[in-house]
C-alpha positions as a Python dict, from the first residue, in 0.01 Angstrom:
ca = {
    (1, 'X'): (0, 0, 0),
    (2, 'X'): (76, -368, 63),
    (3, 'X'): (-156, -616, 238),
    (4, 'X'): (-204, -629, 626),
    (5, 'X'): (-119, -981, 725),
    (6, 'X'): (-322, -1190, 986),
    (7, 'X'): (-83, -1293, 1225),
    (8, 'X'): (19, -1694, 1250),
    (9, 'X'): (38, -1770, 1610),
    (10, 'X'): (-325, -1625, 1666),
    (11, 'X'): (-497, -1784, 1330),
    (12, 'X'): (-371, -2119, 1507),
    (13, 'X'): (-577, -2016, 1882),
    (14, 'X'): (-867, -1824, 1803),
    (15, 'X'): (-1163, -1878, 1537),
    (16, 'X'): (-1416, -1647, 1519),
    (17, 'X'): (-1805, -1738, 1564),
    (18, 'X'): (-2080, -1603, 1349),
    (19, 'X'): (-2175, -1294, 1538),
    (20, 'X'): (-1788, -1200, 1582),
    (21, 'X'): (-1741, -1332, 1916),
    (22, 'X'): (-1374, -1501, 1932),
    (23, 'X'): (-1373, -1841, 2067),
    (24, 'X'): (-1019, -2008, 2209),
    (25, 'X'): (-919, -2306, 2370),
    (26, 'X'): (-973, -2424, 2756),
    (27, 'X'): (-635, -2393, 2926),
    (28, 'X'): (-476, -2590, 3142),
    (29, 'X'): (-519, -2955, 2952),
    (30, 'X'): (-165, -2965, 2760),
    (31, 'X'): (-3, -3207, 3053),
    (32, 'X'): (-9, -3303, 3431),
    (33, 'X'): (-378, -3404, 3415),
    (34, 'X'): (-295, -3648, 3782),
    (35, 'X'): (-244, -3321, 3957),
    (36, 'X'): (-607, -3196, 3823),
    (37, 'X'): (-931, -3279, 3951),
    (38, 'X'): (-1163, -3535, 3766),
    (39, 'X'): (-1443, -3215, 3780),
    (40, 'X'): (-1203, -2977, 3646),
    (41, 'X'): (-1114, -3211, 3325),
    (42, 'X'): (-1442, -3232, 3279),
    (43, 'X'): (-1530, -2858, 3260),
    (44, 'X'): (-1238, -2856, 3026),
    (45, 'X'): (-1347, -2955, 2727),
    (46, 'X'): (-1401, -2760, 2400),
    (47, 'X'): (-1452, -2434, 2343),
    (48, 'X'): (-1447, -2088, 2547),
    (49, 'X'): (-1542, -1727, 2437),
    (50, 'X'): (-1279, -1456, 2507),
    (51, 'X'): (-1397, -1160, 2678),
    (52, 'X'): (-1550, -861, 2528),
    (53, 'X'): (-1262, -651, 2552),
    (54, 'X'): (-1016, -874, 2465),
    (55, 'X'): (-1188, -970, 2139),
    (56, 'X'): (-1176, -597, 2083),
    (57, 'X'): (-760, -625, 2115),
    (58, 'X'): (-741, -936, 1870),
    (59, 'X'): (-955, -802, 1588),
    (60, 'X'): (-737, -454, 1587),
    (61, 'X'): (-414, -623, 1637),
    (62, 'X'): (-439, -942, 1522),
    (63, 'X'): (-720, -1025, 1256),
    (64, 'X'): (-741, -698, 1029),
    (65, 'X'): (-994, -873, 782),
    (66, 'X'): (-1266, -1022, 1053),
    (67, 'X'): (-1545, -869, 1086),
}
């Protein structure tokens, strides 16, 4: 039986941390920043953990090889 592959689009959005919680991220910075508040830029920045059950989806679906 061949390989399962990892799927491109979601190696590119998500990494993983060391206890297996998936990590994305912030939304909502890509353009228009005049239209957004100095507080939410701010907020913004880095890195955000994807809920429980959505973690759940992307290791089924979309990482078979994580942990």
């Amino acid at each position: 039986m061949p390989k399962m592959k990892t799927k491109s689009a979601a190696k590119k959005r998500f990494r993983f941390t060391a206890s297996g919680k998936a990590k994305h991220g912030v939304v909502g910075k890509r353009h228009g920043m005049s239209k957004r508040g100095n507080r939410f830029l701010r907020q913004a920045t880095g890195m955000a953990i994807v809920s429980e059950p959505d973690t759940r989806i992307l290791t089924r679906n979309f990482f078979p090889y994580e942990r």
